[in-house]
C-alpha positions as a Markdown table, in Angstrom:
| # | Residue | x | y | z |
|---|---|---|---|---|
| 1 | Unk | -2.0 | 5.1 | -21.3 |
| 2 | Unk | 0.4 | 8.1 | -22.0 |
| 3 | Unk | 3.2 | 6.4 | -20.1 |
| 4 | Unk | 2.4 | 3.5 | -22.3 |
| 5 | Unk | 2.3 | 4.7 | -25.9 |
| 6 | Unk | 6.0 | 6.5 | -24.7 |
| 7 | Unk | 7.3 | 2.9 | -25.0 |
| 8 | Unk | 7.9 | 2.9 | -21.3 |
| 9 | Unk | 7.0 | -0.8 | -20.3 |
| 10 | Unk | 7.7 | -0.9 | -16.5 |
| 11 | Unk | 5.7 | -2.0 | -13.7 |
| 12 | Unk | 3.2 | 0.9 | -12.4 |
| 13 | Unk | 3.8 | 2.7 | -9.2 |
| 14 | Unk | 0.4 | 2.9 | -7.1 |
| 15 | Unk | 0.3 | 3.8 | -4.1 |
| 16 | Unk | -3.2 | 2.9 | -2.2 |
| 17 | Unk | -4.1 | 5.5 | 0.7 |
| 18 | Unk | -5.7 | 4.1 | 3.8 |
| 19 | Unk | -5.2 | 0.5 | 3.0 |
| 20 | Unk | -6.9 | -1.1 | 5.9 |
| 21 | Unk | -6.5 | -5.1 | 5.3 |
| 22 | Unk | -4.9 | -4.4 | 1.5 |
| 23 | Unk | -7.5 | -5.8 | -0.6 |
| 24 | Unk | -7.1 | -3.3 | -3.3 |
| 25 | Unk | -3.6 | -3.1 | -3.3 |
| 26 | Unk | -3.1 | -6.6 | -2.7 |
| 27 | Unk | -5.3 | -7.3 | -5.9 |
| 28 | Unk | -3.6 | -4.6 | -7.7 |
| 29 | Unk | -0.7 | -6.1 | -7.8 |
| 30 | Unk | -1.9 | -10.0 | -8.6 |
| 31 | Unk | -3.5 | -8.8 | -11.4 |
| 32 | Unk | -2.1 | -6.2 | -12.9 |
| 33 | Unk | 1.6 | -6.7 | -12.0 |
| 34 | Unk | 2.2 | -3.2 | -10.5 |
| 35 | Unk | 4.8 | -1.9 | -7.9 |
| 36 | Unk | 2.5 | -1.6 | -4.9 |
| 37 | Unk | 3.0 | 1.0 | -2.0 |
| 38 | Unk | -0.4 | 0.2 | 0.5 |
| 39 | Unk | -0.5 | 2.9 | 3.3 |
| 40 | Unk | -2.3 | 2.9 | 6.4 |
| 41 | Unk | -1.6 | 4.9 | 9.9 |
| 42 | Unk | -1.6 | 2.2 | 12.3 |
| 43 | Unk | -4.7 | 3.0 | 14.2 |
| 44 | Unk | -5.4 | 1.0 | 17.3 |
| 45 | Unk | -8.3 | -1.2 | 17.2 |
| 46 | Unk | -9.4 | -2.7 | 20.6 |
| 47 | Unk | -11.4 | -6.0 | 19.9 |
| 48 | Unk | -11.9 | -7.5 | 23.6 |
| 49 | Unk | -11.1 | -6.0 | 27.1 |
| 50 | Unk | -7.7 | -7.9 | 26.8 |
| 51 | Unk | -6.6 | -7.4 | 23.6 |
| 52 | Unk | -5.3 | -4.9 | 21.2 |
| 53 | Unk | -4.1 | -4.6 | 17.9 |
| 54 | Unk | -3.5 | -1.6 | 14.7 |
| 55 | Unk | -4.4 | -1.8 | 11.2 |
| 56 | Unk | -0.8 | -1.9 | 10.3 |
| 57 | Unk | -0.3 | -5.0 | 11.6 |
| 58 | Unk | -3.1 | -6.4 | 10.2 |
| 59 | Unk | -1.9 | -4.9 | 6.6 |
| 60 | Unk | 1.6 | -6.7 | 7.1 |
| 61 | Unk | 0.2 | -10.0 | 8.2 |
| 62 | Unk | -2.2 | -10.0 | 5.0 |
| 63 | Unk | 1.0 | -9.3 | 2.7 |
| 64 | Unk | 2.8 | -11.7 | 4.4 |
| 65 | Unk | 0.2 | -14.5 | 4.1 |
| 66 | Unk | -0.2 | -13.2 | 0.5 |
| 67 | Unk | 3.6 | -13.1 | -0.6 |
| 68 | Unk | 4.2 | -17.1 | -1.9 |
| 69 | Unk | 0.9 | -16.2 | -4.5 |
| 70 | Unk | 2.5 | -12.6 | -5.5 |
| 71 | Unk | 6.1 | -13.5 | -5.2 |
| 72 | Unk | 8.2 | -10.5 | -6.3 |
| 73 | Unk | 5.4 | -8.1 | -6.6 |
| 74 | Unk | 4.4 | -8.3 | -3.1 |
| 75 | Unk | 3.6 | -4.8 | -2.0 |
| 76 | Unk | 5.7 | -2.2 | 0.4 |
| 77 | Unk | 3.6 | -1.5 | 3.8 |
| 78 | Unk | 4.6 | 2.0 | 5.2 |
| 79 | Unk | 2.7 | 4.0 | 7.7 |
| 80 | Unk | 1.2 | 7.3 | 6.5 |
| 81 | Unk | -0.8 | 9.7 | 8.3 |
| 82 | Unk | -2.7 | 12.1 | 6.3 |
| 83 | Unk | -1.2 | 15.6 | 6.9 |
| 84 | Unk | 1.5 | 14.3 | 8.5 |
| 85 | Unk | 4.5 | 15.8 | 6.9 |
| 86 | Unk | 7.4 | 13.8 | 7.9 |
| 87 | Unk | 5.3 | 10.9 | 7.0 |
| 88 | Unk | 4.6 | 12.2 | 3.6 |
| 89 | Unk | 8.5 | 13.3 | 3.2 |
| 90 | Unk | 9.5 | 9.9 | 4.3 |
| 91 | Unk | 7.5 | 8.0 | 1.5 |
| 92 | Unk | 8.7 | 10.4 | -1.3 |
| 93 | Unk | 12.7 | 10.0 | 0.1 |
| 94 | Unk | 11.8 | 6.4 | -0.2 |
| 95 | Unk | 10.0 | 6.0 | -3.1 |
| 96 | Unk | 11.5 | 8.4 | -5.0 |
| 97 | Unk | 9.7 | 7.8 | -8.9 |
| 98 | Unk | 6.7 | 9.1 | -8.6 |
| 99 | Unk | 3.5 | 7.1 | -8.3 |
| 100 | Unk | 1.4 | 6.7 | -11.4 |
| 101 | Unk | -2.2 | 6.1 | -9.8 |
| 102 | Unk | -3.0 | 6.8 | -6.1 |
| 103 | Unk | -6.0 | 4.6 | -5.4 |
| 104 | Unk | -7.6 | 4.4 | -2.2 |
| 105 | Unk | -11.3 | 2.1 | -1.2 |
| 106 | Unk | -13.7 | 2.6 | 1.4 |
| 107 | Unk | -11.6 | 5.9 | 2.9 |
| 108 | Unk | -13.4 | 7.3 | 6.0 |
């Protein structure tokens, strides 16, 4: 709301913290029209014997499903290990504003 009464009338930064399949973020930015950073660290997730696959990929492939509906506000996907500090350095290099509102749903 500060950032609001300022005058300042561009999107929010969020970033969303352990996005898993992006629901959050992904609704986020439908809804509320906000620059969307949704973070996951790409654990493996073995669902048969014979097959393999990480929640980052899964994150991705929901954005990309998602993108024709959210059109330029589709959200970043970037890997992000908690406590990892070159992956924490990496986002901040990248994203250099800072975030407005870190969300973050079901985090285990």
């Amino acid at each position: 709301q500060r950032r609001r009464a300022s005058g300042d009338d561009a999107p929010l930064r969020v970033l969303e913290l352990g996005s898993g399949v992006g629901a959050l973020g992904l609704g986020i930015a439908a809804v509320g029209g906000a620059r969307v950073v949704l973070t996951d660290p790409g654990v493996t997730v073995n669902l048969a014997a014979d097959y393999s696959s990480n929640t980052l990929d899964w994150l991705a492939a929901n954005v990309a499903d998602n993108e024709a509906a959210l059109r330029e506000r589709a959200p970043a996907v970037r890997r992000l290990v908690w406590g990892d500090e070159a992956h924490t350095a990496a986002l901040l290099a990248e994203f250099a504003s800072p975030f407005d509102l870190v969300v973050g749903a079901e985090l285990l």
